[in-house]
MIKOLTI-394053 format. One record per residue (C-alpha): y, z negated, x negated; residue number from 1. Coordinates in steps of 0.25 Angstrom, whole numbers, always signed. Layout:
     c2     c3     c1  pos
      Y      Z      X  NUM
...
// end
This chain:
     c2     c3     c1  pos
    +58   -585   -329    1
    +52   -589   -343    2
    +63   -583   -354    3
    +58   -582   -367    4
    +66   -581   -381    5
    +69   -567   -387    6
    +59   -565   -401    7
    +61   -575   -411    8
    +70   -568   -423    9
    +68   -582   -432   10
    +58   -593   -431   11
    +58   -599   -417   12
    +52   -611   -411   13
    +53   -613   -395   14
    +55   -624   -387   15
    +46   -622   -372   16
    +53   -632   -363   17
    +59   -632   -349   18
    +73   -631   -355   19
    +73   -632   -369   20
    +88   -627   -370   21
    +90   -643   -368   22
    +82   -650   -379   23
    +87   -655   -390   24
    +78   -649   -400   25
    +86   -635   -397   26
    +97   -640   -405   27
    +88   -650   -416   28
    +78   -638   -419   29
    +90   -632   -426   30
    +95   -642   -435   31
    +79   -645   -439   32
    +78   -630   -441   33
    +91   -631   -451   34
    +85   -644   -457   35
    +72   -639   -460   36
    +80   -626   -464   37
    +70   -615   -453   38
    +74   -603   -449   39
    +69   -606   -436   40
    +76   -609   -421   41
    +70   -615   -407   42
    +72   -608   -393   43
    +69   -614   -379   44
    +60   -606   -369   45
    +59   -614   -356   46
    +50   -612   -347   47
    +48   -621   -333   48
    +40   -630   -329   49
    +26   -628   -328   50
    +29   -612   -329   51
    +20   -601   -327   52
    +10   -599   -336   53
    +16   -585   -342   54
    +29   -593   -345   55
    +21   -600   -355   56
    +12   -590   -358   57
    +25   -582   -361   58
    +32   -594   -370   59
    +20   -594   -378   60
    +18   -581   -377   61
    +32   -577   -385   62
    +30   -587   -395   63
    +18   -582   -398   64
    +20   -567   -401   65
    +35   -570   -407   66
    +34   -569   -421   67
    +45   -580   -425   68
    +43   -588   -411   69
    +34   -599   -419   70
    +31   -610   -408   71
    +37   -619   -399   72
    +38   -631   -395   73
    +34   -634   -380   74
    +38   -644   -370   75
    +35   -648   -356   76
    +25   -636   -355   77
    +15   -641   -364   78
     +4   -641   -356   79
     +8   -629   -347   80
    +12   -621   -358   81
     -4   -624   -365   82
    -12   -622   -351   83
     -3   -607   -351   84
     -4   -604   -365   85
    -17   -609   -371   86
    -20   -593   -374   87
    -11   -590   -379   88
    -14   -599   -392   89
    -22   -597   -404   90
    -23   -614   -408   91
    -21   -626   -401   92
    -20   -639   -408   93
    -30   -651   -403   94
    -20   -658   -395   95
    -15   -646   -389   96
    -28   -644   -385   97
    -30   -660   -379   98
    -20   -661   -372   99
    -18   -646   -367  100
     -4   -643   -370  101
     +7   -636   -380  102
    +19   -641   -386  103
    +21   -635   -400  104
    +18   -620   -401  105
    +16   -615   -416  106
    +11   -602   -425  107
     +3   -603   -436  108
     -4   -590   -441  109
     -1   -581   -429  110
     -9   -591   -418  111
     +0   -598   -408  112
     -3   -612   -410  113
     -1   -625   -399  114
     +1   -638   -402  115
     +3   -652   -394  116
    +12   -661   -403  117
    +14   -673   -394  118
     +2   -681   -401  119
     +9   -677   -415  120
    +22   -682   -411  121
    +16   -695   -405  122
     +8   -697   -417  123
    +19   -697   -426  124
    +29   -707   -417  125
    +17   -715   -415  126
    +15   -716   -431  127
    +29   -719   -434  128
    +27   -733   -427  129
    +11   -735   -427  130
     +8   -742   -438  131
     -3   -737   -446  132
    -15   -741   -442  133
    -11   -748   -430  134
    -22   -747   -421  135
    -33   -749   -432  136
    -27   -763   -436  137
    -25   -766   -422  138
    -40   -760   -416  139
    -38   -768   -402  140
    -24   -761   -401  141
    -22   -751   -388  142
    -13   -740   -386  143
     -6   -741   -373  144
     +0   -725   -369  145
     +9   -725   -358  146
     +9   -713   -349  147
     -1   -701   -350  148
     +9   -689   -352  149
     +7   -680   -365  150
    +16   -689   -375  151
     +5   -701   -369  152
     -9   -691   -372  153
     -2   -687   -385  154
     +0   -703   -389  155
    -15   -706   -384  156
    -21   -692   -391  157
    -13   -697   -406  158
    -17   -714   -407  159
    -33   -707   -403  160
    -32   -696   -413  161
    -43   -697   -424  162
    -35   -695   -435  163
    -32   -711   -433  164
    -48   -713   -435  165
    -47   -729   -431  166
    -33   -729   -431  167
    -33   -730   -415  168
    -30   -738   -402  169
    -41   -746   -396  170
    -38   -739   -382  171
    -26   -731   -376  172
    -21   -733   -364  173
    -13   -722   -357  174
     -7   -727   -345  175
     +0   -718   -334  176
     +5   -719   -321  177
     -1   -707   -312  178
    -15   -703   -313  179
    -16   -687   -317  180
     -9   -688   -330  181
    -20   -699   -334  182
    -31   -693   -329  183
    -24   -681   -339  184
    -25   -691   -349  185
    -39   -694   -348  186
    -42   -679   -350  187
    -34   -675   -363  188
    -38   -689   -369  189
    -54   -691   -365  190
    -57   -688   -379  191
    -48   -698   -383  192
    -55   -708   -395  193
    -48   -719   -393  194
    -53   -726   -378  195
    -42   -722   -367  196
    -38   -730   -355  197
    -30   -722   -343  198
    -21   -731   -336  199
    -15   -728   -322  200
     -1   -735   -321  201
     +7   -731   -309  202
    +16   -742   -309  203
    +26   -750   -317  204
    +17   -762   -313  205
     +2   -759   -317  206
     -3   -773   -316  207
    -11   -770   -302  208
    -24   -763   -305  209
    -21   -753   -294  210
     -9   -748   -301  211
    -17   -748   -314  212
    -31   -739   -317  213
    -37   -735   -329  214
    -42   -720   -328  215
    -56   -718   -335  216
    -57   -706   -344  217
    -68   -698   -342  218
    -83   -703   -347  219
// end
């Protein structure tokens, strides 16, 4: 049964995960808290896999109405938590909305915001060794994405985003071992404007064309 916190009595961020008593960040929050000098503390609320939809919808639903509750980070329910939820919102950020899920939950002006922050995240690391301009002084270069879970979309989603006008890969290529998670790839990614190549790699050795397809996106 889904146990939520008492009402917040100071500024409080959560942390929706499976059990969040076990991460780090339970005891790094604090010392950032201290360093940054906020008033401000982090609890867990966990919640099982794939739950019930009012789990969520009751997570979501504290945070919300709480006055010092003022978001929360989310993991492993991202996309459960935003197919349950999606009401309960007042604004969805555009790759919330791609790629259909949740991982940071925010107020700003009394509406319950969700954000998806993996392409943020990616973009940064990916901008700490790229160098600048890469792909436009190199125009034949490729970008080769290995796997096709939600850190391999968000990678895909930043080197296409328009804000790096020529600045791109000539193709990507997202290569996966079972079908399904492609075929999920070629939905959140069809409106992708850098061209996209889905490969199917079940095994180690991918030299035989049986063992190796490309998926075609939708026309």
């Amino acid at each position: 049964m889904l146990q939520l916190p008492q009402p917040a009595k100071t500024p409080t961020m959560y942390f929706i995960g499976v059990t969040t008593g076990q991460s780090s960040i339970m005891r790094i929050f604090p010392i950032w808290a201290k360093a940054l000098g906020l008033d401000a503390c982090i609890k867990g609320i966990d919640i099982s896999l794939h739950a019930p939809a009012e789990d969520y919808r009751a997570a979501v639903s504290f945070i919300k109405d709480d006055p010092l509750s003022l978001g929360a980070l989310v993991t492993t329910h991202k996309i459960d938590l935003y197919n349950a939820c999606r009401d309960l919102f007042g604004y969805f950020d555009p790759y919330a909305l791609q790629f259909g899920e949740i991982s940071s939950i925010s107020k700003r002006d009394g509406v319950l915001c969700g954000h998806a922050k993996d392409p943020i995240s990616v973009g940064l690391a990916l901008d700490s060794f790229v160098p600048a301009d890469h792909w436009k002084r190199c125009p034949e270069a490729q970008a080769c994405v290995l796997g096709a879970g939600g850190s391999s979309l968000a990678v895909s989603a930043y080197l296409a985003h328009e804000k790096h006008g020529d600045n791109v890969p000539a193709r990507i290529h997202v290569n996966n071992r079972s079908v399904p998670r492609l075929q999920e790839a070629i939905h959140l990614l069809e409106n992708s404007r850098v061209p996209m190549s889905y490969n199917l790699c079940p095994f180690p050795n991918g030299t035989t064309k049986s063992f190796r397809r490309c998926l075609k996106a939708p026309s």
